[in-house]
C-alpha positions in Angstrom: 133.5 128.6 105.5 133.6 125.7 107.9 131.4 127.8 110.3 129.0 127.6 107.3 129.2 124.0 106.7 128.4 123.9 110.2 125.7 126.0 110.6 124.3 124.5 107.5 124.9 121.0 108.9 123.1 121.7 112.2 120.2 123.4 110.5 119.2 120.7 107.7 119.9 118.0 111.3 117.2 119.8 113.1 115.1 120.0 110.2 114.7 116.3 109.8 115.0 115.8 113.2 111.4 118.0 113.8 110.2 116.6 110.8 110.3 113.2 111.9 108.5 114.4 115.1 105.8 116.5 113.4 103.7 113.4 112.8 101.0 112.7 115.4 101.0 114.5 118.7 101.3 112.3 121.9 100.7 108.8 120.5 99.6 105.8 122.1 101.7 103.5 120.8 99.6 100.9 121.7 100.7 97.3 120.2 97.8 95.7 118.5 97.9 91.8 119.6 98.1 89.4 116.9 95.1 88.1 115.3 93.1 85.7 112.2 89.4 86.4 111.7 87.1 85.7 109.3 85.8 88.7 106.8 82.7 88.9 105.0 84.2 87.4 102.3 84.3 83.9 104.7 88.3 84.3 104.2 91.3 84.3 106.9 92.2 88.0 107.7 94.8 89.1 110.5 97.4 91.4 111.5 99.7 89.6 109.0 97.6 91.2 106.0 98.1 94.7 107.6 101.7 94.8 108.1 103.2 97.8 106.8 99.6 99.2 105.6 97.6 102.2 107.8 94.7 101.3 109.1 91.3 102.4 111.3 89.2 100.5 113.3 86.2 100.1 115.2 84.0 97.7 117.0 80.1 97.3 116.4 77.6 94.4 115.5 75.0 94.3 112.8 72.0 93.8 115.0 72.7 97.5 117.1 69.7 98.8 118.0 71.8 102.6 118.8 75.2 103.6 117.8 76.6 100.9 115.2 74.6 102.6 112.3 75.9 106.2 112.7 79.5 104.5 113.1 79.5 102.7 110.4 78.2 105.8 108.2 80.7 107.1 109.3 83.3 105.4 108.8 81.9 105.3 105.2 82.8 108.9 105.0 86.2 108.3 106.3 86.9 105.9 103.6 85.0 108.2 101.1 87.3 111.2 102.6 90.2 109.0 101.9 90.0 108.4 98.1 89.3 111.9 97.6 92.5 112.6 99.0 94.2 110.0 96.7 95.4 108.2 99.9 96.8 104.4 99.2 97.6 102.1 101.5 94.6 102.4 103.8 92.4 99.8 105.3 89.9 100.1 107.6 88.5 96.7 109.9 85.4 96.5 111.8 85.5 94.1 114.4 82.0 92.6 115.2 81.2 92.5 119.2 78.3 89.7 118.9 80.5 87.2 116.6 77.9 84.6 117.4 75.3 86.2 115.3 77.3 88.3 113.2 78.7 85.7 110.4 80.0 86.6 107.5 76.9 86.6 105.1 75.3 89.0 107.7 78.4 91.3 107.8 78.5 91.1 104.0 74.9 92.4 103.7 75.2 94.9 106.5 78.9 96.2 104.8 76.4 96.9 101.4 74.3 98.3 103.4 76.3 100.9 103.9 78.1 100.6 100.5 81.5 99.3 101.5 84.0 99.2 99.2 85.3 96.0 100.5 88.8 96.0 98.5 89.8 97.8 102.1 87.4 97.3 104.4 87.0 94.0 106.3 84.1 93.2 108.6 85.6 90.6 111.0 84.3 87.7 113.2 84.8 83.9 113.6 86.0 84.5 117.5 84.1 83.7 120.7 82.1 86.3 122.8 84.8 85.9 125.4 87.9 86.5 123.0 86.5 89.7 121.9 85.9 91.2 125.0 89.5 90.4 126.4 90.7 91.2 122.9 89.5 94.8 123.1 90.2 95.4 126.5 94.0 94.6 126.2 94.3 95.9 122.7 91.8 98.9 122.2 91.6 99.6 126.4 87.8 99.4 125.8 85.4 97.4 127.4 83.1 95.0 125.3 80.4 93.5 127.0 77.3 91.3 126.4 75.1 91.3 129.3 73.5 87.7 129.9 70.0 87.6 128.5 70.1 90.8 126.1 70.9 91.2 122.5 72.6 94.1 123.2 76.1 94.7 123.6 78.5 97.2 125.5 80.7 98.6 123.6 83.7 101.3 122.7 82.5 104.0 119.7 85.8 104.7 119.0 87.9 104.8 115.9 91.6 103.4 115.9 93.8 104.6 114.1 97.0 101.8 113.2 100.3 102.7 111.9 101.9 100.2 109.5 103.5 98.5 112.7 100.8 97.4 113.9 100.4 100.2 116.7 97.7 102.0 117.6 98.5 105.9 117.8 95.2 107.7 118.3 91.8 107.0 118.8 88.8 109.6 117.7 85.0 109.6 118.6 83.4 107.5 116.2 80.1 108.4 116.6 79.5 112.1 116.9 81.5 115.0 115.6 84.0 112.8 114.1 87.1 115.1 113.8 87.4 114.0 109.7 90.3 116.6 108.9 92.2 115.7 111.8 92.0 112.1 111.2 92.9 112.6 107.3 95.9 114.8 108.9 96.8 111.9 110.8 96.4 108.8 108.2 98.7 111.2 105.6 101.3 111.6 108.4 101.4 108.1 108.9 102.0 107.0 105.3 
């Protein structure tokens, strides 16, 4: 009998134990750096407003000649994907990379563009060009970059993925062949 108890003890242990590591394989556990942008809205958004919440995001600029537009669809589908799945607690951010030109009446057309439900999505700016380059190097380990003279900017085509700690544990390709299960897998595993 206490061979039993035992055994049982040791089983159900394991159990949560693997359970508790079965989330996401090899995170990053990257700390996001604090922040307080501006959303479309005009309105103070930051890190504070995310605690505890899962969240992805990505870095693009309304005037992108290439690979904001597919990005942004398709992190349209994401969030789509997401209320078909009945998940809560979800918020995706889009960080612009060209702040100077991307203000918040911009980001606000360019987020209907795209129909954005923006109860959890928040287009950011209200930052310099040089905050948002060191701000996704040391945060997102991606270079941002506008080259003097262009209206183009260099950029990541990733999408983060947040836990409700305010660490990024995966990043996906945001632009082509957007892994969508895995990512649901991931967001649901997080919650």
């Amino acid at each position: 009998m206490v061979k039993l108890r035992i055994l049982l003890f040791v089983l159900v242990s394991t159990t949560l134990l693997l359970a508790a590591c079965g989330g996401i394989k090899d995170p990053h556990n990257w700390p996001v750096s604090d922040f307080t942008h501006t959303d479309q809205n005009g309105e103070s958004f930051g890190l504070k407003d995310l605690k505890g919440k899962v969240w992805v995001a990505n870095l693009i600029f309304t005037h992108c000649e290439d690979v904001c537009l597919p990005m942004t669809a398709n992190m349209k589908k994401l969030q789509d994907e997401t209320k078909k799945e009945g998940i809560e607690n979800i918020q995706f951010v889009s960080f612009s990379v060209d702040p100077e030109l991307d203000t918040p009446e911009i980001l606000h057309e360019f987020g209907k563009g795209f129909n954005a439900d923006f109860g959890n999505w928040h287009f950011l700016t209200g930052y310099s060009q040089a905050e948002i380059e060191q701000y996704a190097l040391d945060t997102f380990k991606t270079i941002v970059k506008k080259p003097e003279a262009e209206d183009q900017v260099i950029h990541g085509t990733s999408f983060y993925l947040v836990d409700g700690e305010g660490k990024i544990m995966k990043d996906y390709s945001g632009l082509a062949d957007i892994p969508m299960e895995q990512i649901i897998k991931d967001i649901k595993s997080l919650q």
